[in-house]
C-alpha positions as CSV (number, residue, x, y, z in Angstrom):
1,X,2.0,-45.7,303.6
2,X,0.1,-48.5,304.1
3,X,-1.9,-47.0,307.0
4,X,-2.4,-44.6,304.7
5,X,-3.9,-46.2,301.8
6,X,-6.2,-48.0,304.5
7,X,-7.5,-44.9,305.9
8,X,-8.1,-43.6,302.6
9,X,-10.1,-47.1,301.5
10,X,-11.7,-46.7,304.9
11,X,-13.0,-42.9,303.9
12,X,-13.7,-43.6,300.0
13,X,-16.0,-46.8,301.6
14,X,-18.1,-44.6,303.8
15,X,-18.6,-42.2,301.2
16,X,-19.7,-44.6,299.0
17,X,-22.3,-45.8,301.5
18,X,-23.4,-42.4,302.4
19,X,-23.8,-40.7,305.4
20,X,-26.0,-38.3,307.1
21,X,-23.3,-35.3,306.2
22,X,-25.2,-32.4,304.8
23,X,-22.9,-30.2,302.8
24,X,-23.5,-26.4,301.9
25,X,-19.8,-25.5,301.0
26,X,-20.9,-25.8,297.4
27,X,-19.0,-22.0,296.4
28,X,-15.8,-23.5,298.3
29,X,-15.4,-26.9,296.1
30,X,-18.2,-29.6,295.2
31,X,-18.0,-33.2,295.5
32,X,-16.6,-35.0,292.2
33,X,-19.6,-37.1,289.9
34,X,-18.4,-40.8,290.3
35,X,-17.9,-40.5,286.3
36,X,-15.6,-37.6,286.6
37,X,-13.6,-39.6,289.1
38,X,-13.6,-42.9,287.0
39,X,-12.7,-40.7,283.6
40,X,-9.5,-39.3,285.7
41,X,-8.6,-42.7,287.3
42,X,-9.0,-44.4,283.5
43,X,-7.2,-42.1,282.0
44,X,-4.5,-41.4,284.2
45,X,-3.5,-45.1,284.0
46,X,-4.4,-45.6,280.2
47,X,-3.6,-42.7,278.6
48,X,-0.4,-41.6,280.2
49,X,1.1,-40.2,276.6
50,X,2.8,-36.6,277.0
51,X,-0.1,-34.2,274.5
52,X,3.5,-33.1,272.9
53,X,5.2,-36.3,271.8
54,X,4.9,-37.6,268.6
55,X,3.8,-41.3,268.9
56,X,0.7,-43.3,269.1
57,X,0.9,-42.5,273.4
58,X,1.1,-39.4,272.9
59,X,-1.5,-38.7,269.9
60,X,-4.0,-40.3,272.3
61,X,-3.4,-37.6,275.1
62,X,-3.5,-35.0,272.3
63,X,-6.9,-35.9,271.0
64,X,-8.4,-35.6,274.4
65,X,-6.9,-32.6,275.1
66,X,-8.3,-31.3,272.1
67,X,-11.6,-32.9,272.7
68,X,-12.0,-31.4,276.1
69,X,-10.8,-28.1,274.9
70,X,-14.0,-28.0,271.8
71,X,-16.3,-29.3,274.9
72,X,-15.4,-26.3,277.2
73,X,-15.4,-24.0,274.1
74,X,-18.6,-25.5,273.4
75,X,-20.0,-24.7,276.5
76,X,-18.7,-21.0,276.3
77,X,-19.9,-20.4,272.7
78,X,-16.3,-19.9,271.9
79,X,-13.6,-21.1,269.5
80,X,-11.6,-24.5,271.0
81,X,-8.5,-22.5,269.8
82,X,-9.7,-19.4,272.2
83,X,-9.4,-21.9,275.2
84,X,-6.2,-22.5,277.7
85,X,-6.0,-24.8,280.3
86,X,-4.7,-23.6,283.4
87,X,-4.4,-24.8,287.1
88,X,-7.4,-23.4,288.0
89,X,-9.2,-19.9,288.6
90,X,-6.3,-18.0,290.1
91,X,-3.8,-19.0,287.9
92,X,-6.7,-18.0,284.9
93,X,-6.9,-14.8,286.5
94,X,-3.1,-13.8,287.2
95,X,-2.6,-14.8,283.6
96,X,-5.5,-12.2,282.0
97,X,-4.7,-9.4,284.9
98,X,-1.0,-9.4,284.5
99,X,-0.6,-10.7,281.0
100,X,-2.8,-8.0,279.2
101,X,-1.6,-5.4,281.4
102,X,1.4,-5.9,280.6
103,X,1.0,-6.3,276.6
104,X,-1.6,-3.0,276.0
105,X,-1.5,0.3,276.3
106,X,-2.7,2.4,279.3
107,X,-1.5,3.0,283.1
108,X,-5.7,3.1,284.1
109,X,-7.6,-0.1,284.9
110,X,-11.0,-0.8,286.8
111,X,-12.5,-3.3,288.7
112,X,-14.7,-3.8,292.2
113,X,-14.2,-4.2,295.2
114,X,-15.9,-7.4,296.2
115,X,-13.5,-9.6,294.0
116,X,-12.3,-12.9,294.7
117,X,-8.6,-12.3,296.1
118,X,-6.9,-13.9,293.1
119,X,-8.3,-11.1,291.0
120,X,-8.4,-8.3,294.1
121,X,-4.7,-9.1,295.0
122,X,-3.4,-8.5,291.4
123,X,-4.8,-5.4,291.2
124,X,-3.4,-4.5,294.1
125,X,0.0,-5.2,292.9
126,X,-1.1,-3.2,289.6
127,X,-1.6,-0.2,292.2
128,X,1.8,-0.4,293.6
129,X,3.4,-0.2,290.7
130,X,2.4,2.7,289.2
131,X,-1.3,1.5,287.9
132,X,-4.3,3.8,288.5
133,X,-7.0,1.2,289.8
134,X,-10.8,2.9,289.7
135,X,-12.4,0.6,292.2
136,X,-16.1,1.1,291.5
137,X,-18.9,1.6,294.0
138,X,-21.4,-1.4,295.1
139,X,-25.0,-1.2,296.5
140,X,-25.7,-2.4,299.7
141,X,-26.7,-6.1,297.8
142,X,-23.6,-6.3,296.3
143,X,-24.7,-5.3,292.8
144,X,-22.1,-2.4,290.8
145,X,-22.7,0.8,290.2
146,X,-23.0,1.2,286.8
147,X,-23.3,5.1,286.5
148,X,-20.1,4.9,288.3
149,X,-18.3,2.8,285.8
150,X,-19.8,4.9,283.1
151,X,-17.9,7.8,284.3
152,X,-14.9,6.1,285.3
153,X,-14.1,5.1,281.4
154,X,-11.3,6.7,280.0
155,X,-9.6,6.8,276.5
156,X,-6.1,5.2,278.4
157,X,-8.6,1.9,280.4
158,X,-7.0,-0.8,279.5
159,X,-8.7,-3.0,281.4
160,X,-12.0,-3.9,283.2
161,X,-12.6,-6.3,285.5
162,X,-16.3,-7.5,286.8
163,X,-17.2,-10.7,288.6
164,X,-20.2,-12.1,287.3
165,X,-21.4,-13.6,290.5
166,X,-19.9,-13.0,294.0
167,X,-18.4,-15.9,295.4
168,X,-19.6,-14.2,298.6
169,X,-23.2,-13.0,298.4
170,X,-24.3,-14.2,295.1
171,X,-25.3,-11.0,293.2
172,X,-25.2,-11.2,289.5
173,X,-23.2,-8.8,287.5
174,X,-25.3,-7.8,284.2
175,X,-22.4,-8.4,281.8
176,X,-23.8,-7.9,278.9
177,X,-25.2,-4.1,280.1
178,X,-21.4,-3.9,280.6
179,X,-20.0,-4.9,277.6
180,X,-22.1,-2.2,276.0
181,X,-20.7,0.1,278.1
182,X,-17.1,-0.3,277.8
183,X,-17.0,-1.4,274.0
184,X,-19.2,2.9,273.9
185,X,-16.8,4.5,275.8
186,X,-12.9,2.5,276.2
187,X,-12.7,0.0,272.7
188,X,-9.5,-0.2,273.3
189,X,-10.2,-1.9,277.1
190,X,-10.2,-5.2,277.8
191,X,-13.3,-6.4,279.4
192,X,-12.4,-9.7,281.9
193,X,-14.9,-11.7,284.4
194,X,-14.4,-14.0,286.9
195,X,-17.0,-16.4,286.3
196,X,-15.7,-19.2,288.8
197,X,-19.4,-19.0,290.1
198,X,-21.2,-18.8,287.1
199,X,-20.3,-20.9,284.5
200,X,-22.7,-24.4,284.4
201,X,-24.9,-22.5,286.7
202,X,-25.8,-19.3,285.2
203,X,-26.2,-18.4,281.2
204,X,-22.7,-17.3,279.8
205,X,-21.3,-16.5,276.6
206,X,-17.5,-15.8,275.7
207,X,-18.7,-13.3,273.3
208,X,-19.8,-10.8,276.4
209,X,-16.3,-10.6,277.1
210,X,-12.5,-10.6,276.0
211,X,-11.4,-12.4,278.8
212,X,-13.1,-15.0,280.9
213,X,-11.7,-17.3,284.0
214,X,-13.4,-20.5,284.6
215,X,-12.7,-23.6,287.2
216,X,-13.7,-27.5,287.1
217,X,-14.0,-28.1,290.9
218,X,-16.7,-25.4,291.3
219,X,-19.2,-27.7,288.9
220,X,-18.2,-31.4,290.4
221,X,-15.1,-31.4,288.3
222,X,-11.3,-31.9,289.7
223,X,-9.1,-29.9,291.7
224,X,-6.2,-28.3,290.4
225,X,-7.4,-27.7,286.7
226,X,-9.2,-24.6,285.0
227,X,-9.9,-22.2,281.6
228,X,-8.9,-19.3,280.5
229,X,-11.1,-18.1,277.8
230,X,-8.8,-15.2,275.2
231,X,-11.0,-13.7,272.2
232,X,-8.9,-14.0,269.4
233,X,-6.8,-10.8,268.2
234,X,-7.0,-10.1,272.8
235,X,-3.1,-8.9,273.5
236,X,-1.5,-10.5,275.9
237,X,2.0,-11.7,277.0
238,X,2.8,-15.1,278.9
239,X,3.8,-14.7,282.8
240,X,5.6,-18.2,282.6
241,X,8.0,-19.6,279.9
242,X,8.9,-23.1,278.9
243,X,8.2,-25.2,276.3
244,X,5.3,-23.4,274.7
245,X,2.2,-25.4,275.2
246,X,-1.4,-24.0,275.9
247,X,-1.4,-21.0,272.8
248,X,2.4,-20.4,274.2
249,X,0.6,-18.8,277.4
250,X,0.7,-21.5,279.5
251,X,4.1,-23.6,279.3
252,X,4.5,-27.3,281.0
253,X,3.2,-31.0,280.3
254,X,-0.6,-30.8,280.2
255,X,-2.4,-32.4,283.1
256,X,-4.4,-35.0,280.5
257,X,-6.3,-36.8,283.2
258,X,-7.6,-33.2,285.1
259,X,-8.3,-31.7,282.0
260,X,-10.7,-35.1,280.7
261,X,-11.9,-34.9,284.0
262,X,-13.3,-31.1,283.4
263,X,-14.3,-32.3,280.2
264,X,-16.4,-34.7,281.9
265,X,-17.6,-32.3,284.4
266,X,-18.7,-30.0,281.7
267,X,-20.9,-32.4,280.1
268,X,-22.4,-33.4,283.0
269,X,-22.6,-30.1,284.8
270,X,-24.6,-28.6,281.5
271,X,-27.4,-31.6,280.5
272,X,-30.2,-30.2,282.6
273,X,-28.5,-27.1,283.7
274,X,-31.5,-24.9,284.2
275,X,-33.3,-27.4,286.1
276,X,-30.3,-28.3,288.3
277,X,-30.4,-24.3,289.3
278,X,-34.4,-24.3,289.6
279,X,-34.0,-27.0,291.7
280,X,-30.8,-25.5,293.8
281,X,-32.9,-22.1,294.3
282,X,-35.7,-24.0,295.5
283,X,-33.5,-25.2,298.3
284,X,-31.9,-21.5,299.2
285,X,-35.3,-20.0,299.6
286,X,-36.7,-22.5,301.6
287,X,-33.7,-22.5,303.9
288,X,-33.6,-18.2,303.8
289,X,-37.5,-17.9,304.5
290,X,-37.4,-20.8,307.7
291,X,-34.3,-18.5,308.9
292,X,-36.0,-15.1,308.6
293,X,-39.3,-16.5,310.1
294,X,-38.2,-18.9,312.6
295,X,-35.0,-17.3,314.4
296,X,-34.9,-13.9,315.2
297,X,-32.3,-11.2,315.0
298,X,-31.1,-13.0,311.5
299,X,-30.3,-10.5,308.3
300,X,-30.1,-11.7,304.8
301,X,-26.7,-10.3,303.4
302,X,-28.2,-9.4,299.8
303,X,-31.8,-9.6,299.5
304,X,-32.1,-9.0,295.9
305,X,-33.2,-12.8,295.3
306,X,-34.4,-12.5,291.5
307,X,-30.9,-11.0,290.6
308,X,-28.7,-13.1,292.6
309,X,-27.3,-16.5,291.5
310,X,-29.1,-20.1,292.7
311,X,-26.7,-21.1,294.6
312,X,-25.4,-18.8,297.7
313,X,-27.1,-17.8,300.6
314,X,-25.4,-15.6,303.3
315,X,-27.1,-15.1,306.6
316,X,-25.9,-12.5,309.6
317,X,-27.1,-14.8,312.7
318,X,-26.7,-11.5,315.2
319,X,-24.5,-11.7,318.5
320,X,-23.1,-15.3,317.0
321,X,-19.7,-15.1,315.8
322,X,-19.6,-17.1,312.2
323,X,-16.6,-19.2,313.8
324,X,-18.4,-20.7,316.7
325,X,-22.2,-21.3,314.3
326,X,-19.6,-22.8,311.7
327,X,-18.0,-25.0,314.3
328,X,-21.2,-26.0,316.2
329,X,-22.8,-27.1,312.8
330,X,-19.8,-29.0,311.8
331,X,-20.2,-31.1,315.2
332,X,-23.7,-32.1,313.8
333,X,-22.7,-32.9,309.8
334,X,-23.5,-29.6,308.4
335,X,-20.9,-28.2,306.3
336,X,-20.9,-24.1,305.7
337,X,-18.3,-21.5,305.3
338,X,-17.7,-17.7,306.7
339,X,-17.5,-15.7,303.8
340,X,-14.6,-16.8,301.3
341,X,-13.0,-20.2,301.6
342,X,-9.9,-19.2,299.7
343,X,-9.6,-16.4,303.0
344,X,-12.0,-17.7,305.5
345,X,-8.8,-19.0,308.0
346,X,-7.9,-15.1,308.1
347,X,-8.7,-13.1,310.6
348,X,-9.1,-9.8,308.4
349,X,-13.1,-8.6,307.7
350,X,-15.2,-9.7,304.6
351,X,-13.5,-6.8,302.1
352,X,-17.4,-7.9,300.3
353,X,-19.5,-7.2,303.0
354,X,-17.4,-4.0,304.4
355,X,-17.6,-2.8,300.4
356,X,-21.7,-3.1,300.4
357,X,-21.7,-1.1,304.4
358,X,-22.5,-3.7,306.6
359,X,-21.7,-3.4,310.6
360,X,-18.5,-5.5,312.1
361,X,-21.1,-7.1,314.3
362,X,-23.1,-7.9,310.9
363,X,-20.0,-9.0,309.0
364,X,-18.3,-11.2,312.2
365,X,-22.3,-13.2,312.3
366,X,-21.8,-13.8,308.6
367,X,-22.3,-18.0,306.9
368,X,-22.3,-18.5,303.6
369,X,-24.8,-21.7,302.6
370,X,-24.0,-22.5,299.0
371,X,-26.2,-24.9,297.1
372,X,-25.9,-27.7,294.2
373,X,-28.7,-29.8,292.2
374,X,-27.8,-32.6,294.8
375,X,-28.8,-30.9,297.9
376,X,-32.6,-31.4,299.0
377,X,-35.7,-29.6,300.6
378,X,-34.8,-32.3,303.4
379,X,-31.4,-31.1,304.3
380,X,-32.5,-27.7,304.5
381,X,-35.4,-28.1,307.0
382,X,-32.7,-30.5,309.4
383,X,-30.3,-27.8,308.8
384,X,-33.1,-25.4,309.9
385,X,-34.0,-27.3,312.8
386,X,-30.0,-27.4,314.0
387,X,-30.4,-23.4,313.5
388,X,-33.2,-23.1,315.5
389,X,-31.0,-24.9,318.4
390,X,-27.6,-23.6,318.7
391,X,-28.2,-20.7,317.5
392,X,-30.3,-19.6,321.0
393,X,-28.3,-21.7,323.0
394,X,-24.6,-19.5,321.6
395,X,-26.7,-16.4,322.0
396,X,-27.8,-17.4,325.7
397,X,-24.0,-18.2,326.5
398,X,-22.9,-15.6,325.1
399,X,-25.4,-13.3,327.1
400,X,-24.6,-15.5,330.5
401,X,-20.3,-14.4,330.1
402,X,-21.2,-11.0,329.2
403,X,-22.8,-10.8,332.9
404,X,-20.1,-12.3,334.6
């Protein structure tokens, strides 16, 4: 334990020192803001009340539970009581898909197919039992079909579900065209999002949808710790059961420390947003144009720049396998990612890039650069110079055991 608390002081030093690291993993996770860190630390030690007990401890821990729940209401537009704190995305996202499913009427749901898994993988459970799923077309950016959804409303959908930027490719689901839509045709559906990729990067307002799924660690906030926003009067029944905290949705001793951690996050996340994101899709199309111009045989997985979000990039480097580029970049401080973290150790195809028709060689050449406010112009041209490097020198070896 001790050699363990010394590498981890050894670690925490360097970091604080800096290094020459340049990390474009920004979808996967970002790196905590010092004050988020301190906020979790401080409170963790100093306010270590249970949010349920009924003495001075734990009225502390219940006022800033309460206070981060108004802040990430604030930031939604929404009512503090509309807000539940979860573990994070996934758990947001099992809660709404399985919860509402199972509390309203109707055997038809909708969604795409270029989800993240945790909202994918639910609704392919909904299809084994018994569920008709409508999984609606996608262009070859990654954008929805919305004539398709049109049609595919029904009086018995009871429940939509649209990503509002692709953890993959970036495209930007219009949501509010959507809410239009389904409110027209299904009033009785519910309308979710995932908007894991969105939210402190993107405008977003609860009042678009029913149901929206939020996480802290995508916007320099802790691991482990999430939202899920629930208009009022939304059906829905609880998947777990215990001792009835979060609206009776979400039972077991709040994580205080996480949650004013996310609070934290949140504020810090939204001062400036829109400059933060001019400044993160400054860096994405510098790095996309030196790519396309400087190193052939390179194809931009979603070209639709204007309608895609700030922050994600993803590049088909032809006749280099997204393993080895990954791997190679790694060995020189850059930091990427092959299509989803949450999947990226699994051998199976991007489902998002086989949904919007691209070629296995396209889709097995995939990286995915994603952005924040703290990544420079800088770190993109010495990540385009390490490009223009490796990426000949896999091709040549690649050509050189191919005539062996």
């Amino acid at each position: 334990m001790v050699q363990d608390r010394e590498v981890l002081a050894g670690l925490m030093d360097r970091n604080e020192r800096g290094t020459n690291e340049i990390y474009f993993d920004n979808s996967a996770t970002t790196r905590p803001y010092k004050e988020v860190c301190d906020v979790v630390a401080e409170t963790m030690y100093g306010e270590y009340g249970n949010a349920s007990s009924l003495h001075r401890r734990g009225l502390c821990a219940e006022r800033i539970l309460q206070g981060a729940r108004e802040t990430v209401a604030g930031a939604l537009s929404a009512r503090a009581d509309e807000i539940t704190f979860t573990s994070g995305g996934t758990e947001s996202a099992n809660l709404a898909i399985l919860g509402v499913t199972a509390a309203v009427r109707g055997r038809h749901v909708i969604t795409t197919p270029i989800e993240h898994p945790c909202v994918r993988n639910p609704f392919l459970q909904l299809e084994k039992n018994g569920y008709e799923v409508t999984w609606l077309r996608v262009d070859e950016n990654g954008f929805v079909d919305l004539g398709h959804l049109e049609r595919a409303l029904r009086e018995d959908t009871a429940l939509v579900s649209v990503m509002h930027v692709n953890n993959e490719v970036g495209s930007i689901a219009p949501l509010e065209e959507i809410s239009r839509l389904v409110r027209q045709r299904s009033p009785r559906a519910v309308l979710m999002a995932d908007a894991v990729q969105s939210f402190g990067k993107l405008p977003l307002r609860a009042d678009w949808c029913d149901v929206l799924t939020v996480s802290a660690h995508k916007i320099h906030g802790p691991k482990g710790i999430g939202a899920l926003y629930l208009k009022k009067g939304t059906r829905i029944r609880p998947t777990l059961f215990g001792g009835g905290q979060e609206n009776n949705l979400r039972p077991g001793t709040e994580n205080i420390p996480a949650i004013a951690g996310f609070a934290e996050a949140v504020r810090l996340t939204f001062a400036g947003r829109e400059e933060k994101m001019r400044h993160a899709a400054a860096v994405k199309d510098h790095l996309a144009e030196g790519i396309v111009k400087t190193i052939p045989d390179t194809v931009i997985n979603n070209q639709a720049f204007e309608k895609s979000a700030p922050s994600i990039l993803n590049v088909s480097f032809l006749g280099v396998r997204s393993e080895t580029l990954l791997h190679f970049l790694e060995e020189r401080g850059i930091f990427v990612s092959s299509g989803s973290a949450c999947s990226s150790n699994k051998p199976e195809l991007s489902h998002v890039l086989l949904a919007m028709g691209c070629e296995k060689n396209r889709i097995d050449s995939a990286i995915r650069f994603s952005f924040c406010a703290k990544n420079t112009l800088e770190e993109a041209d010495r990540c385009l110079a390490v490009l223009r490097e490796v990426v000949p020198q896999i091709r040549e070896t690649v050509r050189y055991r191919g005539q062996r």
